[in-house]
C-alpha positions in Angstrom: -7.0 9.5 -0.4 -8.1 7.0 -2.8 -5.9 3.5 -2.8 -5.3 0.9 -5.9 -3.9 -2.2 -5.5 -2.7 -4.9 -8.4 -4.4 -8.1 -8.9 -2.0 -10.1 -6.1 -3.2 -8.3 -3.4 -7.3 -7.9 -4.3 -7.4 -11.4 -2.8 -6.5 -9.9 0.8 -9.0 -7.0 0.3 -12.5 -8.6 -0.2 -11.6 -8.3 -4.2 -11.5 -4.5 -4.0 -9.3 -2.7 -6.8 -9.6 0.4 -5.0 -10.6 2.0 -1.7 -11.0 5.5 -0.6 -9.8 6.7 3.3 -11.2 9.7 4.6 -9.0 9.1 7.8 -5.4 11.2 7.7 -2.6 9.0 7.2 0.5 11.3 7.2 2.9 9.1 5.9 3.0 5.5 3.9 3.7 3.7 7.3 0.2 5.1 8.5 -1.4 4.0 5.4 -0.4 0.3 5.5 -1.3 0.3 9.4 -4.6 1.9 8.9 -5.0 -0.6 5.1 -4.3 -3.2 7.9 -7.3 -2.5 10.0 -9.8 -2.2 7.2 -7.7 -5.4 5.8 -6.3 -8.0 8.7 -3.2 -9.2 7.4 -2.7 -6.8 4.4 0.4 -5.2 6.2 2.2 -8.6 6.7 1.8 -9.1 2.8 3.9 -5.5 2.0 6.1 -5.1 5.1 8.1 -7.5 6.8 8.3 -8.3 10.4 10.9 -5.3 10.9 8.7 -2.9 9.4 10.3 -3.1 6.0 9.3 -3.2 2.5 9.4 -6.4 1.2 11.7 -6.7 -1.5 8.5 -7.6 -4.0 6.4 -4.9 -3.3 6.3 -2.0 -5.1 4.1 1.4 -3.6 3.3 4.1 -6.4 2.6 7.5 -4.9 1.0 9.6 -7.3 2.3 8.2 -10.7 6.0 8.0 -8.7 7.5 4.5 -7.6 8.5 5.0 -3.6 10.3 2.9 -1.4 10.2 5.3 2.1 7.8 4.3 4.7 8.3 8.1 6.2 7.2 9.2 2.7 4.6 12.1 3.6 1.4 12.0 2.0 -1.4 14.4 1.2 -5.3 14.0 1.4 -5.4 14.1 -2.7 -2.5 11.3 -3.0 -3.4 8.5 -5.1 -0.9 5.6 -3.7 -0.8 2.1 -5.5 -0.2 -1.3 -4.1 1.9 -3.0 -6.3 3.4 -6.3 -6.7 6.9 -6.7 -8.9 7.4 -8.5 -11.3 9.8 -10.9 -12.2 10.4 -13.5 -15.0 13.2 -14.7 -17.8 
């Protein structure tokens, strides 16, 4: 499963733009907790202390924006890291 990640969070993985996991990771929830052990402290920047999305954080699984932790995922998923946006 190959990972991306926007520029906000490249500072929390060593500067990496993308990683590839060969360990299964079923759903988005697995993903950030096994992102986590690769990357202490990555979690805590894209869920909150419930286990929640932060409001900020955007995920991308395969080329379709997704907000469900449960969200199952497949070997070949490309899943993005993404942080919104905002301005006037």
């Amino acid at each position: 499963m190959k990972v991306w990640f926007s520029s906000h969070f490249r500072e929390y993985t060593g500067g990496q733009a993308e990683v590839t996991l060969e360990a299964p990771t079923p759903t988005l929830a697995h993903l950030i907790a096994t992102l986590d052990q690769h990357y202490p402290g990555l979690a805590f920047r894209i869920v909150d202390e419930q286990g929640r999305l932060r409001p900020h954080v955007n995920l991308v699984v395969d080329d379709a924006f997704e907000r469900d932790l449960s969200r199952a995922l497949e070997a070949s998923s490309r899943v993005g890291v993404v942080a919104a946006l905002s301005g006037g």
